[in-house]
N, C-alpha and C positions, 0 to 999 in steps of 0.2 A: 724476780721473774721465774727463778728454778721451782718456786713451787707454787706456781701457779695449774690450777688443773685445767685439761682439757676441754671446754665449751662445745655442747655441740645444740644443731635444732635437735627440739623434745621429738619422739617418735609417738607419744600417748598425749592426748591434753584431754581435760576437765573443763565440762561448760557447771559453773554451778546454776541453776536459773532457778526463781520464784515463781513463775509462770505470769511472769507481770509482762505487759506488752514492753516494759523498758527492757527486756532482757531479751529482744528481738535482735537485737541489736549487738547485744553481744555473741547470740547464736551467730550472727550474719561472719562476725570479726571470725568465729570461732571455725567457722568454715572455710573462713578465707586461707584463716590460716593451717589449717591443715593441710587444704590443697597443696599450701606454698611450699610445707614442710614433708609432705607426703605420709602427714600423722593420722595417727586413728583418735578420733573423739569421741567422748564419752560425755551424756546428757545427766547430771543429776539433779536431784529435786529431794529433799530433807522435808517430810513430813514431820514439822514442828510438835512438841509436845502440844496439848490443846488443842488442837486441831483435829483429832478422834474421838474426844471426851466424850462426845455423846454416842459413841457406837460401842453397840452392846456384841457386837457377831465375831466372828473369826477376823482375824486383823492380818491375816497374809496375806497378799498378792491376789493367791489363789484365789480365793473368795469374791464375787466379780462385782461387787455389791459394796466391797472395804473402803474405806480411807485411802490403802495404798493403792487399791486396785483403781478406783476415780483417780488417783493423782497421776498414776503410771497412763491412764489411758487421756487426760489431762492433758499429761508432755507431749506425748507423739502425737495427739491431735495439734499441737503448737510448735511441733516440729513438721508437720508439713511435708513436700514432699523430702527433706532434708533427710527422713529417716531412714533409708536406706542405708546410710554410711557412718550412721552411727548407733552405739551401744545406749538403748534407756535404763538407768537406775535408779530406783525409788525408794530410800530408806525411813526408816520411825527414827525420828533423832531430834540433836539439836544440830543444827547446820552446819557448821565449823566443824562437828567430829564428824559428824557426817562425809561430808567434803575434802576431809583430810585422808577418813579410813579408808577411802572409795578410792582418792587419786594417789597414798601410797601403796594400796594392795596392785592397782594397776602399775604404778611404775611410772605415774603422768610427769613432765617434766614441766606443768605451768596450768596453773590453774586462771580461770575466764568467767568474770562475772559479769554484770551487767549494774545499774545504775537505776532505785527507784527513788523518785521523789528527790535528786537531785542528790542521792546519800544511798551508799554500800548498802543493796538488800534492806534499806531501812530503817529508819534514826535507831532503832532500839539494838539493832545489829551493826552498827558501821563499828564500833570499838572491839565488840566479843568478836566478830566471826574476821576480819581483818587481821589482825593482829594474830589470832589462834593460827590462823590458813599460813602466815608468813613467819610465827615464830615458831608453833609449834610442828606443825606436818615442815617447814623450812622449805615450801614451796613457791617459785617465783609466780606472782597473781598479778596479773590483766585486768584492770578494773576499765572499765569500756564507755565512754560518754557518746560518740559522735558513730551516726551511723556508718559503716565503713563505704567508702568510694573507691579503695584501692588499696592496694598493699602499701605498707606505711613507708611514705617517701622521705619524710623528714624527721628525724629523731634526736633529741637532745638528753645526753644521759647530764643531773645535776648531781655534781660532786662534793667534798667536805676537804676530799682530800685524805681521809682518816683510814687508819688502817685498817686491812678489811675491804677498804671499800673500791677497789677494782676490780670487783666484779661484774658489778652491773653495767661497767662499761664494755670489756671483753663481752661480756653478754650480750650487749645490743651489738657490737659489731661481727657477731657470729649468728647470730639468729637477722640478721637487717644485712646483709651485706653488698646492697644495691640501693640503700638510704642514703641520705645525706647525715651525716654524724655529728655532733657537735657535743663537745666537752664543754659546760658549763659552769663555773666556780663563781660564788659571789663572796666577797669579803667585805667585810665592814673596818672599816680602820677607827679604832676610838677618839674621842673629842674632836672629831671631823669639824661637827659645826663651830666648833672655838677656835679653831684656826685659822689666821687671817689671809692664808692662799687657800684656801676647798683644793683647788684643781693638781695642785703643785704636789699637796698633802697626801690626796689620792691616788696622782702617779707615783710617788716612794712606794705605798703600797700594794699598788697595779705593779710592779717590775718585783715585789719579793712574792707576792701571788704567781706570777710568770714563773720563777725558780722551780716553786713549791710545783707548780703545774709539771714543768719539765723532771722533774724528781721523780711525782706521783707517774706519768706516763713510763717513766724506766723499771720500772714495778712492773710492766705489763708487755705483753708481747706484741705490743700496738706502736707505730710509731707514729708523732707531731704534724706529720703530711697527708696523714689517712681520717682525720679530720680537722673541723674546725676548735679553735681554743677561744671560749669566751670570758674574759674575768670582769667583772663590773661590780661595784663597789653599791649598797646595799644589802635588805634583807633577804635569805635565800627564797622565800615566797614570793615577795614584791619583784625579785628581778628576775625568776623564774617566770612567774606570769606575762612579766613586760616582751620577755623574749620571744616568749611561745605566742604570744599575740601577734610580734611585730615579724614574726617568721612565717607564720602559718604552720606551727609544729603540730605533726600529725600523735607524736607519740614524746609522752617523758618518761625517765629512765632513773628509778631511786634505787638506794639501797636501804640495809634496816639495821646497818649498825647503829650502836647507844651513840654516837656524836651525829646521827644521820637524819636526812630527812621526815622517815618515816613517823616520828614522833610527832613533825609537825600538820605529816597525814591524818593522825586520828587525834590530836589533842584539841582539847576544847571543842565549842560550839562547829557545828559544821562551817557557820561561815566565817572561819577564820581558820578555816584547815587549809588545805594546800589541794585538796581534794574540788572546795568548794569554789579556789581561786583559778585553777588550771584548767583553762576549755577545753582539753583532749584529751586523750585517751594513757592512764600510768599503769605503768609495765612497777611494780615491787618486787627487787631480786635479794634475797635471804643472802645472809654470807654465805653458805654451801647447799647445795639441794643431796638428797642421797639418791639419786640418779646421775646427778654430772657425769658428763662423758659416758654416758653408757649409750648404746649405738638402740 
């Protein structure tokens, strides 16, 4: 727990948006949260390679006639009256460096995307720009499904238990701290179904999960009272899902260690991601951001 770093709400966030009506939605979260955090938001939009190929003129901004100049006046038409309070940025890239270069030159503490086609920005970007946003810039990303109705009341961060990975629970109970919390661990105990008590087999297992729970918690400057402890015996997708169904969970909480979640965010077909399983809204928290705790 002595070296644990300080958590604080981001003061800067990154909306990344396609200009797709799905990404209304995350503008909306992205406003919410700002208010909540009293942050400054910044709108960006990554003019995909191809997407100019056919213009032959000046390619700045400047030019009112350009690629970026249509895309820049694009956004603020789709931000609405929203735009007062926030910064438009429009750059020629690939989206992931884009989105990265934009929210470390600002200093953002969490980047916000939105959801096309039921898939990150896009089947052909759910693995490059994911993954880039969260391992390379090491920024915590908001990936946004459900239109927002309120500040997120109920949040469930899913655990592994591995090292490393207490941060994105201090995280949700620093940035949420008027949520309801809950620590969520699933374990699989092996040759379950060959055992002739199931229930008996899976309680040894549920009580050394408990231990591991109260170990992993000492790690952290959180204590056992300040939320819920869920251990349930299954896969971490299958019993993630079942929770967040049978809760009404507004928000889930992974991290992106190599034993973590995350892998099972972007691997394979979309629908057997965790992405494609989980009806609310995932918060992805890197092991360190190079903002933490800065005010």
């Amino acid at each position: 727990m002595d070296g644990m770093r300080i958590v604080t709400t981001p003061s800067r966030l990154v909306l990344a948006t396609d200009l797709s009506p799905r990404c209304d939605r995350a503008l909306d979260r992205a406003r919410q949260l700002a208010a909540q955090w009293h942050a400054q938001l910044f709108a960006v939009h990554a003019l995909e390679p191809g997407e100019s190929d056919d213009w032959s003129g000046p390619t700045t901004a400047d030019a009112a006639s350009s690629p970026l100049a249509l895309a820049h006046r694009r956004l603020r038409r789709s931000l609405g009256d929203a735009i007062d309070n926030i910064e438009v940025v429009v750059v020629a890239g690939r989206c992931e460096a884009v989105v990265s270069e934009i929210a470390l030159a600002r200093e953002a503490g969490l980047v916000i995307t939105g959801v096309a086609r039921d898939e990150v920005l896009g089947r052909r970007l759910i693995g490059r720009s994911v993954a880039a946003l969260v391992h390379e810039a090491r920024l915590p990303l908001l990936i946004v499904r459900d239109r927002p109705r309120d500040a997120y009341l109920r949040v469930v961060v899913a655990s592994d238990f591995s090292d490393g990975s207490a941060l994105p629970l201090v995280t949700a109970a620093a940035w949420f701290p008027t949520s309801r919390l809950a620590l969520l661990h699933a374990f699989e105990p092996p040759f379950a179904g060959m055992t002739a008590d199931r229930a008996a087999y899976e309680a040894e297992y549920r009580a050394v999960a408990a231990k591991e729970a109260d170990a992993f918690l000492a790690t952290t400057p959180l204590s056992r009272d300040q939320m819920e402890v869920v251990l349930e015996p299954g896969s971490a997708p299958a019993v993630l899902t079942e929770h967040v169904e049978a809760r009404n969970i507004d928000l889930v909480v992974i991290g992106s260690g190599e034993k973590g979640l995350l892998h099972r965010l972007l691997a394979g077909s979309t629908d057997t991601s965790i992405l494609a399983e989980v009806p609310c809204d995932i918060l992805v928290v890197p092991k360190g951001s190079p903002f933490e705790g800065k005010a």
